[in-house]
N, C-alpha and C positions, 0 to 999 in steps of 0.2 A: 148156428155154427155147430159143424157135427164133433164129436169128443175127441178125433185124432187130430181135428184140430187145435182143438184146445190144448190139448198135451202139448201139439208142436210148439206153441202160441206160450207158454208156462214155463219151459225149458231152453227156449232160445234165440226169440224173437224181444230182444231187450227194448225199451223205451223209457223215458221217463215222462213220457204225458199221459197224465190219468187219464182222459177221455179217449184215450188209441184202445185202453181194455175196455171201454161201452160199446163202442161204436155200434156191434151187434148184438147188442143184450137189453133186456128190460128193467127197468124200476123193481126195487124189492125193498122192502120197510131198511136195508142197509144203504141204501144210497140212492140219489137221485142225480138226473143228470137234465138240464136243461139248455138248451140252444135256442140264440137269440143273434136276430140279422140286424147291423148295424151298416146301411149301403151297402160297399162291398166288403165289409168286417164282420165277421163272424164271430161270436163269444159261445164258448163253451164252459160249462157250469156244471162240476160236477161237488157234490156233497155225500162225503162218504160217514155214515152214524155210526156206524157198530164196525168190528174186525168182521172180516169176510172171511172165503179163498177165492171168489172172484175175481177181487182186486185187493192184491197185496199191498195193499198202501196203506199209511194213518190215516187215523180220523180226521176229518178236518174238511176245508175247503181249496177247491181247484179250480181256478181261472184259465181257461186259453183262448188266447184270441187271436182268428187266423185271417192272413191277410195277403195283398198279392204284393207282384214287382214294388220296391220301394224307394226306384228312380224317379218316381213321381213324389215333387215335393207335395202337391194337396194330400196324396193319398200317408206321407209319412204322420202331417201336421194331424189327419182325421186319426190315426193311429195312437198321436200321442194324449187326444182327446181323452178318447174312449180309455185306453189305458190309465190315464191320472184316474177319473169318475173310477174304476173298478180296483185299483191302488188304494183309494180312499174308502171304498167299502171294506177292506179287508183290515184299513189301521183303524176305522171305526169301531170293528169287531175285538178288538184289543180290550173293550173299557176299560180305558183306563184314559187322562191326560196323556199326552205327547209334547214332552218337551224336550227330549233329549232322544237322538237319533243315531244310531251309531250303523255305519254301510261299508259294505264287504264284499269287493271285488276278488270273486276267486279265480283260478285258474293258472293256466303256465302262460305268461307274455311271451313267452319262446314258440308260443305254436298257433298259427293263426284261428285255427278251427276251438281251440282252448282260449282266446286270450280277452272273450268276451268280456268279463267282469273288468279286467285291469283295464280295458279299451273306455268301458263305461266310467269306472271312478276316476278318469282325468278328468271327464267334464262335469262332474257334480259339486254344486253347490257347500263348501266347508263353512262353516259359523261358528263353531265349537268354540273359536276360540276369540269369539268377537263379543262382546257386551253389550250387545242390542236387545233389549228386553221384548220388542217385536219380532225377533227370529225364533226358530225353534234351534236347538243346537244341533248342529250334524257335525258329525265325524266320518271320515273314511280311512280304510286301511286296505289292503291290498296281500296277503301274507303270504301268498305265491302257494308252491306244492309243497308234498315234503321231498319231494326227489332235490329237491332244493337249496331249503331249508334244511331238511334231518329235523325235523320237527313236525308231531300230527297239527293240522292247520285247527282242527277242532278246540285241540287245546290252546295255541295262539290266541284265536279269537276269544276263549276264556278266560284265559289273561286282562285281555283289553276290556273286556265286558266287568270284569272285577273291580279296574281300575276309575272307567269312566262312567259306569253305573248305566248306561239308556234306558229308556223303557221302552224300548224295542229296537230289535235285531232286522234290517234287511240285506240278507245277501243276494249277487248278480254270479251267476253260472252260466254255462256251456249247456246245453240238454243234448241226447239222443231220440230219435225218432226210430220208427220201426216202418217211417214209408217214403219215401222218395219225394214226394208232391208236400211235406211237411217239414225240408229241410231248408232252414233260413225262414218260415212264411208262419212259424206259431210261437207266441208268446205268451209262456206261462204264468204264472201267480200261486204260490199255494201259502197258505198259514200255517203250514204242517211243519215248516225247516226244508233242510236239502240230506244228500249224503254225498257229500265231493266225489269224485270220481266213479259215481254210480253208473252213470250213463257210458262209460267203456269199460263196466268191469274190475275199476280198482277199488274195489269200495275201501272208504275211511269212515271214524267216527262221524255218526248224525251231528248236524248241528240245527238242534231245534230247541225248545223251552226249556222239555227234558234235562238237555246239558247245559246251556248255556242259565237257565233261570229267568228267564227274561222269554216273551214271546216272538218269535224268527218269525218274518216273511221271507219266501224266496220267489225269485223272478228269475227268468232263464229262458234260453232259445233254441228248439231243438236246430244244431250246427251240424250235429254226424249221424250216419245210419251207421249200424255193423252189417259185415258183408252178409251173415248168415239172413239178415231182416231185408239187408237188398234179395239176395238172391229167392226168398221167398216171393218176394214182390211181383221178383218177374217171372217168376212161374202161375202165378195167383195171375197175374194177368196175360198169363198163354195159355189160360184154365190148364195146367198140370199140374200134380202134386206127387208128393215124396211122402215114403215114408217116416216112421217114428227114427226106425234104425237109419237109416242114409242122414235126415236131420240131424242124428247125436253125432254121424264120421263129421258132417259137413260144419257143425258147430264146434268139434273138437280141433277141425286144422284151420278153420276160419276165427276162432275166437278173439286174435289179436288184432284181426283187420277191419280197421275204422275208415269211414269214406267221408267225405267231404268234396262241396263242388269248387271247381278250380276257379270262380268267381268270390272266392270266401275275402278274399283280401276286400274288396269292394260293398261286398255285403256287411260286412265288418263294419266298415266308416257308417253305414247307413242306422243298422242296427244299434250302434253304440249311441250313435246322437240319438234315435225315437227314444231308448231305454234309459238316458242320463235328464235329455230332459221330460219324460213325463214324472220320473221320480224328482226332480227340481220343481215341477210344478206342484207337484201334491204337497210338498215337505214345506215350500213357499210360496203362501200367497200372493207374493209380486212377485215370482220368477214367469 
């Protein structure tokens, strides 16, 4: 990848899936990235050791797993498969028991391309408040924005975290992509936390160990591209290119504009079932 792209790629082409900044780069003692075919599912594996400038991201680990049309019920059920098994790798890495579970659907319910997390925690599995000594306890909560609320969400779920004690954190988000062929078809996993509204630019407080005390997984779907990541797309695949200068005008009056496909309402239903229940199956044995 030549350095002007890089720069453009650093400055304005937003995502939030670690494996979008490998794609054309190699292994270096800071991180490794490995891909694995699963029929027609794909897992991407990236392990990030050390701070880079490569990839701006924490330390930790990155699961994506990418997948096609998911009007196919075999192809959701292979889906929710693979995702429990790679679910279960990452609350393995926790060492620690797991008895107490507390899940976090973020986002705005008002907006379909955002309403991923509250769409998922309708149909998750609650215990918390059952006396089954064969359950694990779950909890959900759902604590909306702050456009909302007037309240940072980070600190909500701090609250809750203080109160109900879990030993670990998974919240369900919205993601952005930076390519067209990626919206609605990748699903993430990291044990690093999230940072709510990262993925259009509003960032809030992290919510990961750091804040919370307690180990976060996050799970998420890249839903939106920003215009400035569409419109590189389709230059990149008309072989044109822009400079540094035109990038900074085009990311400056494009900044607020987020895309989403006008099939999201239906993707929505699909994505919320594979993502409710493979975290019900990991969480419960008999689910």
């Amino acid at each position: 990848m030549g350095e002007n792209m890089k720069n453009i790629k650093s400055f304005c082409l937003r995502t939030d899936l670690a494996h979008e900044d490998l794609l054309e780069e190699s292994e270096n003692e800071d991180y490794s990235y490995r891909i694995e075919k699963y029929g027609k599912l794909t897992s991407n594996h990236v392990k990030i050791s050390k701070d880079n400038q490569l990839i701006p991201r924490a330390i930790g680990e990155y699961i994506g797993i990418e997948f096609e049309q998911l009007d196919d019920p075999s192809m959701r059920e292979e889906l929710i498969d693979l995702c429990s098994i790679k679910l279960n790798e990452l609350l393995n890495k926790t060492n620690q028991p797991i008895h107490k579970v507390l899940l976090v659907g973020l986002g705005n319910r008002e907006i379909t391309a955002d309403a991923l997390g509250n769409e998922v925690a309708k149909q998750l599995y609650v215990t918390a408040h059952l006396s089954d000594p064969y359950l694990r306890q779950v909890a959900v909560i759902t604590p909306g924005v702050m456009g909302q609320t007037g309240i940072e969400t980070t600190k909500m779920v701090e609250s809750v975290v203080s109160i109900y004690q879990p030993n670990v954190v998974i919240v369900i988000d919205a993601l952005a992509t930076r390519h067209l062929n990626r919206i609605n078809r990748v699903i993430q996993m990291t044990n690093t936390g999230i940072q709510p509204g990262s993925g259009v630019g509003n960032y809030r407080e992290k919510m990961n160990e750091e804040t919370l005390k307690v180990p976060v997984i996050a799970i998420g779907v890249s839903t939106v591209i920003d215009m400035v990541a569409l419109i590189h797309q389709l230059l990149e695949d008309t072989e044109q290119s822009l400079s540094n200068t035109i990038y900074e005008k085009i990311s400056k009056n494009s900044a607020s504009l987020i895309v989403t496909p006008k099939e999201m309402d239906l993707e929505l239903i699909y994505l919320a079932y594979v993502i409710a229940s493979f975290i019900n199956h990991s969480l419960h044995s008999n689910a």
